[in-house]
C-alpha positions in Angstrom: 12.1 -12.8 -12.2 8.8 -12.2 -12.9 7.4 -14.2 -16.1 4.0 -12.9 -18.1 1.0 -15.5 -19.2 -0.7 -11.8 -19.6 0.9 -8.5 -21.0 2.6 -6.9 -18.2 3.1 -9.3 -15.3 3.1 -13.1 -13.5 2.0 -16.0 -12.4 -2.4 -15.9 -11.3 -4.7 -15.0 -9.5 -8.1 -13.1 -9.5 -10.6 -11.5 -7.1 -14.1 -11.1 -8.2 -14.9 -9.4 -4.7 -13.4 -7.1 -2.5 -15.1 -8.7 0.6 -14.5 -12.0 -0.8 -11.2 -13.6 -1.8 -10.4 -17.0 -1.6 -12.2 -20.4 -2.2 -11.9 -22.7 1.0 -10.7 -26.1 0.7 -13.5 -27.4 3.1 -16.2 -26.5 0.5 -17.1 -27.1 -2.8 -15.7 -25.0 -5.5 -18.6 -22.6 -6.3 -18.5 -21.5 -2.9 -16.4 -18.3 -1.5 -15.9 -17.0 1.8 -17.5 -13.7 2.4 -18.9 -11.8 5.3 -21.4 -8.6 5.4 -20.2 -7.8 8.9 -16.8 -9.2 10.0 -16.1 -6.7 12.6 -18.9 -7.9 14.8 -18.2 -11.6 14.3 -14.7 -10.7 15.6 -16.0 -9.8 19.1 -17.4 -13.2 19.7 -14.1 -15.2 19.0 -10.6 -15.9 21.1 -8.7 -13.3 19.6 -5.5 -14.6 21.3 -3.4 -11.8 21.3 0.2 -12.3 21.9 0.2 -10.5 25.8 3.4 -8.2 24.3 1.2 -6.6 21.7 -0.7 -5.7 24.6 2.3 -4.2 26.4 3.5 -2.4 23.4 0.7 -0.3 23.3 0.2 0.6 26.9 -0.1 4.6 27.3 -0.4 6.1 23.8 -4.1 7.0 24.1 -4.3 11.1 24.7 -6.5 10.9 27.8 -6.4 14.5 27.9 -7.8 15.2 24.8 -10.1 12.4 24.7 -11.8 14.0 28.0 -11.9 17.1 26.6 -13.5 16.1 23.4 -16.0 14.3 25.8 -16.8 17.4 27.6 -16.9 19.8 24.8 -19.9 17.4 23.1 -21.7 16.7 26.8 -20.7 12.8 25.6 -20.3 10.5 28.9 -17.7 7.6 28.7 -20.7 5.1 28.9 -22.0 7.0 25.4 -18.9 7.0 24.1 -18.4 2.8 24.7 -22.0 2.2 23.1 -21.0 4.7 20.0 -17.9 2.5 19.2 -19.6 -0.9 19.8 -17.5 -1.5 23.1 -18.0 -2.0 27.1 -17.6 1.1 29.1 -14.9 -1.1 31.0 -13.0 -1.1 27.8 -12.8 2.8 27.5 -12.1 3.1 30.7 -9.0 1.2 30.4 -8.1 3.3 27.6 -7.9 5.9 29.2 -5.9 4.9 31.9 -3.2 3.5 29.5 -4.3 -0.1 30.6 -5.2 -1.2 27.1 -5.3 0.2 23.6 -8.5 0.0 21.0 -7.8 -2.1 17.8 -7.8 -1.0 14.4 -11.3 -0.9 13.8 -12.0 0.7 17.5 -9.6 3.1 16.9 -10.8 4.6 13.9 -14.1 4.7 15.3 -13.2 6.5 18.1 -11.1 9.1 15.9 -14.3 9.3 14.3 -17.1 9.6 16.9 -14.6 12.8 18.9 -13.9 14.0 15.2 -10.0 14.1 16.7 -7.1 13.5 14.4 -4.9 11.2 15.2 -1.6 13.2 16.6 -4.2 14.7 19.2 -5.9 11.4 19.4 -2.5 9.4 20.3 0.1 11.1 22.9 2.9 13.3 20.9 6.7 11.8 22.0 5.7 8.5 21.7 9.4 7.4 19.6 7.4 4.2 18.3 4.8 5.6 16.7 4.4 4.5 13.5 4.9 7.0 10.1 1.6 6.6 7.6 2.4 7.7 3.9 -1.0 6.4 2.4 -1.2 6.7 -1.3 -5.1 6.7 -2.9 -6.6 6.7 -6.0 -7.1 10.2 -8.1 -5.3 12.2 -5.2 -8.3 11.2 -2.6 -7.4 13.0 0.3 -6.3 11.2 3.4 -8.2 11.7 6.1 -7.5 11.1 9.9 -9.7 8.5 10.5 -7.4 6.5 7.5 -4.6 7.6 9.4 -5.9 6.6 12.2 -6.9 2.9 11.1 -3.0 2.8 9.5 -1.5 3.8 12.3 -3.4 0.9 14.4 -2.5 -1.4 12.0 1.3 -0.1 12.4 1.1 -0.7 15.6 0.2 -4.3 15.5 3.0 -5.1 13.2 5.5 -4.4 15.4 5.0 -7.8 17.5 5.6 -9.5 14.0 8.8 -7.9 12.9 10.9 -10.6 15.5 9.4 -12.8 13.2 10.8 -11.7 10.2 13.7 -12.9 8.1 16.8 -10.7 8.7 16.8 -7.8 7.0 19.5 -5.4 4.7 21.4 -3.9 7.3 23.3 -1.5 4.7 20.3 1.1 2.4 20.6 2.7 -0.4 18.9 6.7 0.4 18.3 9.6 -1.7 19.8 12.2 0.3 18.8 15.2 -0.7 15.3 14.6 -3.0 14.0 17.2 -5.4 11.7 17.3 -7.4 13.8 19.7 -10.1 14.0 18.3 -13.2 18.0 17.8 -13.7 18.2 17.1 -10.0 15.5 14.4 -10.5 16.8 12.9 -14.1 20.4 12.3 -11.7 18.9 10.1 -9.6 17.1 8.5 -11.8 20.5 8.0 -13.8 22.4 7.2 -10.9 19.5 4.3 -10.1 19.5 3.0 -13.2 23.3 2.5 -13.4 23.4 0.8 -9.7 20.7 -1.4 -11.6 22.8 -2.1 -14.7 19.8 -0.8 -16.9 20.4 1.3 -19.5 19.1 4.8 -20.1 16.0 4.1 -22.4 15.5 -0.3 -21.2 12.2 -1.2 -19.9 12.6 -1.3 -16.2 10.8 -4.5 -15.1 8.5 -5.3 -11.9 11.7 -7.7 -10.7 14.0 -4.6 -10.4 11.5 -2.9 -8.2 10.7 -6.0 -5.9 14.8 -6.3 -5.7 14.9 -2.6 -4.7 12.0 -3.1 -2.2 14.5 -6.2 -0.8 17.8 -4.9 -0.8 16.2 -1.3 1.3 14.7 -4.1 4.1 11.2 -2.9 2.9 8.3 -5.8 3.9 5.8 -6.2 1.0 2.5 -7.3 1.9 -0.1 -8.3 -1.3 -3.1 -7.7 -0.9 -6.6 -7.6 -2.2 -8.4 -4.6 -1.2 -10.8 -4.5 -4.0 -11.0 -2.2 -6.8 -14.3 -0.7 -6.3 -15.0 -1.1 -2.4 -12.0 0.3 -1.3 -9.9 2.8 -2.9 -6.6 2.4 -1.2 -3.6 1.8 -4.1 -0.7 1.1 -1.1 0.2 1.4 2.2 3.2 2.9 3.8 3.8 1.9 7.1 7.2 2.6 8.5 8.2 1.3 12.4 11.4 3.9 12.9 12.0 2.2 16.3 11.9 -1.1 14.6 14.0 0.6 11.7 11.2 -1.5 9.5 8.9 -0.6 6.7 6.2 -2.2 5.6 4.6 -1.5 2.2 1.0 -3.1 1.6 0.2 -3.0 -2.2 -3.4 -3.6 -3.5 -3.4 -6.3 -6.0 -6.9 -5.1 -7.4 -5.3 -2.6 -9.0 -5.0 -2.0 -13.3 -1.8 -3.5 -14.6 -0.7 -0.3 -16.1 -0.9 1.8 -12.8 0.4 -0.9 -10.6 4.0 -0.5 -11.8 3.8 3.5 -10.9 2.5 2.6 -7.3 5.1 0.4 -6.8 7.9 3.1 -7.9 5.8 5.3 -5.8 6.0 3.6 -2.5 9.8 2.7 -3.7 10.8 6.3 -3.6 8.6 6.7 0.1 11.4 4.1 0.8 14.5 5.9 -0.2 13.5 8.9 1.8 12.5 8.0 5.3 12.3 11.5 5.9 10.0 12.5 4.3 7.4 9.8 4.7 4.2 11.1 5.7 4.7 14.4 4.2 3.1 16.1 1.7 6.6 16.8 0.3 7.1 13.0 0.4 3.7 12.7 -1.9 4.8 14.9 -4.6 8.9 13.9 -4.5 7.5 9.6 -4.8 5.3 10.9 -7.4 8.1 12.8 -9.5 10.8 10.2 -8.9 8.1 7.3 -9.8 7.2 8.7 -13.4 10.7 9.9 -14.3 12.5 6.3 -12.8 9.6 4.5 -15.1 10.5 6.7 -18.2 13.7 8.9 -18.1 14.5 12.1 -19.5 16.3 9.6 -22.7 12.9 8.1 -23.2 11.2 11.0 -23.2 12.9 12.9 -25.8 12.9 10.1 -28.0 8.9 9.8 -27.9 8.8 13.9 -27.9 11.0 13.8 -31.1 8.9 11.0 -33.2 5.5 13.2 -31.8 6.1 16.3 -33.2 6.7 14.7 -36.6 3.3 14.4 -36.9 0.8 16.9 -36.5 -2.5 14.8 -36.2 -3.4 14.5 -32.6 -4.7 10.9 -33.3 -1.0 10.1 -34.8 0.4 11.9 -31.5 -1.4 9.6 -29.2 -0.7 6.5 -31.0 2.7 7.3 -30.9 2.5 8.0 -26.5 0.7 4.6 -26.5 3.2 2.4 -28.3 5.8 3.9 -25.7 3.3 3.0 -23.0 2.5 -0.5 -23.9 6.2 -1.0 -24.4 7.2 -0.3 -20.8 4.1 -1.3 -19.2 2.9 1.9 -17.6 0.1 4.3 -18.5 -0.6 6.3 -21.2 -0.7 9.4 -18.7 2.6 8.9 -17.4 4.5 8.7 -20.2 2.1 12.0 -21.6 3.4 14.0 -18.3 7.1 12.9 -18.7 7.0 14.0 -22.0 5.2 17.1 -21.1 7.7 17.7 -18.3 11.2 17.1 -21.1 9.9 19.6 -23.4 9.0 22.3 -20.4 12.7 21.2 -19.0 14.4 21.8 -22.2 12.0 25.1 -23.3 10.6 23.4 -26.3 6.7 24.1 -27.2 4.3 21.1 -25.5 2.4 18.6 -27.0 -0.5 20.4 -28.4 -3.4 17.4 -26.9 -6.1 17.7 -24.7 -4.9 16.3 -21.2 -8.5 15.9 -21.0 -8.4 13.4 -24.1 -5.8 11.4 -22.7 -7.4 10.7 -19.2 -10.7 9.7 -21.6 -8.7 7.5 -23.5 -6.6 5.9 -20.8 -9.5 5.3 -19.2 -11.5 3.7 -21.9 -8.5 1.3 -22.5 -8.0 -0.1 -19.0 -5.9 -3.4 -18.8 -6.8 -6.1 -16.5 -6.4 -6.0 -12.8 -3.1 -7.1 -11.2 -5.2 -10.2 -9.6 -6.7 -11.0 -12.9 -3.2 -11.5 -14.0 -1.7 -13.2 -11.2 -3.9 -15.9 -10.2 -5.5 -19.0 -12.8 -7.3 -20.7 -12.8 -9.8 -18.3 -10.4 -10.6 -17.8 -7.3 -7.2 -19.4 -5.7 -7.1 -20.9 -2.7 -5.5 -19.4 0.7 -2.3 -21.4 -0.2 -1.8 -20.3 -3.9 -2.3 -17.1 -2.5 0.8 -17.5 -0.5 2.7 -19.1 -2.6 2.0 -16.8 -5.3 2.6 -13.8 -3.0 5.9 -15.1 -1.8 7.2 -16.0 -5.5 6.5 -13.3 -7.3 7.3 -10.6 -4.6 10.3 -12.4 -2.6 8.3 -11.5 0.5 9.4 -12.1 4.1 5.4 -11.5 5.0 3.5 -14.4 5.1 6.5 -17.1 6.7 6.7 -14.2 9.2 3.0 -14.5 9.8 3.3 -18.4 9.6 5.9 -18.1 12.4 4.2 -16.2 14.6 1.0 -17.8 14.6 3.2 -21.2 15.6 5.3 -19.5 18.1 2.7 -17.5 19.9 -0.7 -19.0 18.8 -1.6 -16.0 17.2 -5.4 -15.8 16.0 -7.4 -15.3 12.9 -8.8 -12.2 14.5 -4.9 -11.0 14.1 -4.5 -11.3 10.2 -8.0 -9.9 10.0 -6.7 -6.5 11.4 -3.2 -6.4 9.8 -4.4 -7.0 6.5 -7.9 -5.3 6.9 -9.3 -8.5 5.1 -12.9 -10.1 6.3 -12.7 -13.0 8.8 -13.7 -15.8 7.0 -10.5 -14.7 4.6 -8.4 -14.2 8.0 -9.5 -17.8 9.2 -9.0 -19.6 5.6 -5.3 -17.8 5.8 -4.6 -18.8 9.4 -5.6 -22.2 8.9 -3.5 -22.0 6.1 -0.6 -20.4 7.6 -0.7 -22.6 10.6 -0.2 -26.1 8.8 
């Protein structure tokens, strides 16, 4: 269980930059690994990559398409190879399904031919991974992310041997809906399987169980909160019958709960993972499983006794603070009982709240995990694998023993710089 030293979560650790993470034992204590370019560092290295990553990828590049995209721009192959960065040796390969770009390659190539990726990667191929990639203020996705995700999918696969066996029998939602009654029975039905009652605070330890008992594969990590905008990642191997969920630790304590109920309910519906259906149902189960149709009508009826919009607000913000989630969430729930039950709305300014939400951020999930700050690669770990009963990193640890697996490797898979991927790795590897 997790246990707070700050309102709302455990244990420490912080992250002052989202190129720059973790404070290297090697060094002395005011100094931090960072890089301004780790993608060309990565070139000059021994990537060591396990030869079956290699063969998992063979053929999945849409030759076809890739020509015609060429053509259709007057774009040799040689142009092509210098626009990415690469030899024209390497595209050729590509393209005859001898090798398959990286992460970073990949995305650039999606990029450069403007192709999304199911034209970009051959249609059929039954191990293609399945994106559902959440983003701040309902950023749109676009298909170079999906692109980059995807790559990163498909590097993970070599790791799931690694892993720790997983739940062989899931809980699913079986028929998801985002109508209110239909939702509110879920939610009920969840609650009961988790022996909480209809108005108690579900807790971050509930979730992480949920993630564990559906074989879902958390992966922490620090993204940044102003670089990058990602809030989770969705991966899910359907070959591999494996899903891998990468949450972004530089995210606001009061959203990170809602993400992680959010990427729960990608988890109970397999189905409709990548979907735009999938985005609004994980949305609609995550703010009614965080506060339920019971808590709802309790905070509607203590509202409305008051007419003062001021009084109104306080009164949504006490209910927030209690169950650790935003002040807009439990505002929409509410919203969403008295449309449900044809009562008149709360008459504020949804405007206001987003002001005032806003204005009243809580700290950072990293802030409140890690002290004293910056941690070190280990505490990182360690603090990873405690407070989210992760698989992940002894996965990682294994593999890097077993097949001598690179620090070019965690660099891609966690889209991390390189001097973070080699502090890890030498971490990981010891």
């Amino acid at each position: 269980m997790l246990t707070c030293k700050k309102p709302g979560f455990a244990g420490l650790f912080y992250a002052r930059s989202s190129q720059c993470r973790f404070l290297s034992d090697k060094f002395s204590s005011k100094q931090h690994w960072f890089t301004k370019s780790p993608r060309q560092n990565l070139i000059k290295l021994d990537v060591r990559w396990p030869m079956y990553i290699i063969r998992r990828m063979e053929k999945v590049l849409n030759s076809s398409a890739i020509q015609k995209a060429l053509t259709e721009r007057g774009m040799s192959q040689g142009k092509l190879a210098q626009a990415i960065g690469i030899t024209p040796q390497a595209v050729t390969n590509w393209l005859k399904g001898k090798d398959f770009p990286r992460p970073a390659s990949l995305l650039k190539l999606a990029t450069t031919l403007s192709l999304p990726f199911d034209q970009l990667v051959k249609a059929g191929d039954t191990g293609r991974p399945v994106i559902a990639y959440r983003k701040k203020a309902n950023v749109k996705t676009t298909s170079a992310h999906l692109a980059k995700a995807e790559g990163i999918g498909m590097l993970l696969k070599p790791l799931v041997a690694h892993l720790p066996e997983l739940q062989a029998l899931r809980t699913l939602i079986t028929s998801p809906s985002t109508e209110y009654d239909k939702l509110q029975t879920v939610v009920s039905q969840t609650r009961i399987r988790l022996g909480l009652g209809e108005t108690a605070v579900l807790g971050y330890e509930h979730l992480i169980g949920e993630f564990k008992d559906c074989g879902a594969v958390l992966a922490p990590v620090l993204w940044g909160h102003k670089g990058n905008h990602e809030n989770a990642l969705h991966i899910r191997l359907p070959k591999e019958d494996v899903t891998f969920i990468f949450l972004n630790l530089d995210t606001h304590l009061e959203d990170f709960k809602f993400w992680m109920a959010h990427e729960l309910a990608h988890v109970l519906t397999p189905e409709l993972s990548g979907t735009n259906e999938g985005e609004d149902f994980a949305d609609a189960l995550a703010g009614a499983l965080l506060f339920p149709k019971a808590c709802a009508e309790a905070a509607y009826r203590t509202a409305t006794q008051d007419t003062k919009p001021d009084r109104v607000i306080q009164t949504l913000m006490k209910q927030a603070n209690a169950h650790m989630i935003s002040l807009n969430t439990v505002y929409q729930q509410v919203q969403q009982y008295a449309k449900a039950t044809q009562l008149p709305s709360l008459s504020l300014d949804e405007k206001a709240i987003h002001a005032l939400r806003n204005s009243l951020r809580g700290p950072l999930v990293s802030e409140a995990l890690f002290d004293p700050m910056p941690p070190s690669p280990q505490r990182y770990i360690a603090a990873c694998e405690n407070a989210f009963q992760t698989g992940f990193f002894h996965a990682l640890k294994h593999m890097i023993v077993e097949s001598g697996t690179g620090a070019p490797y965690i660099q891609q898979v966690l889209d991390t710089s390189l001097q973070d991927a080699m502090a890890l790795h030498e971490a990981l590897r010891h």
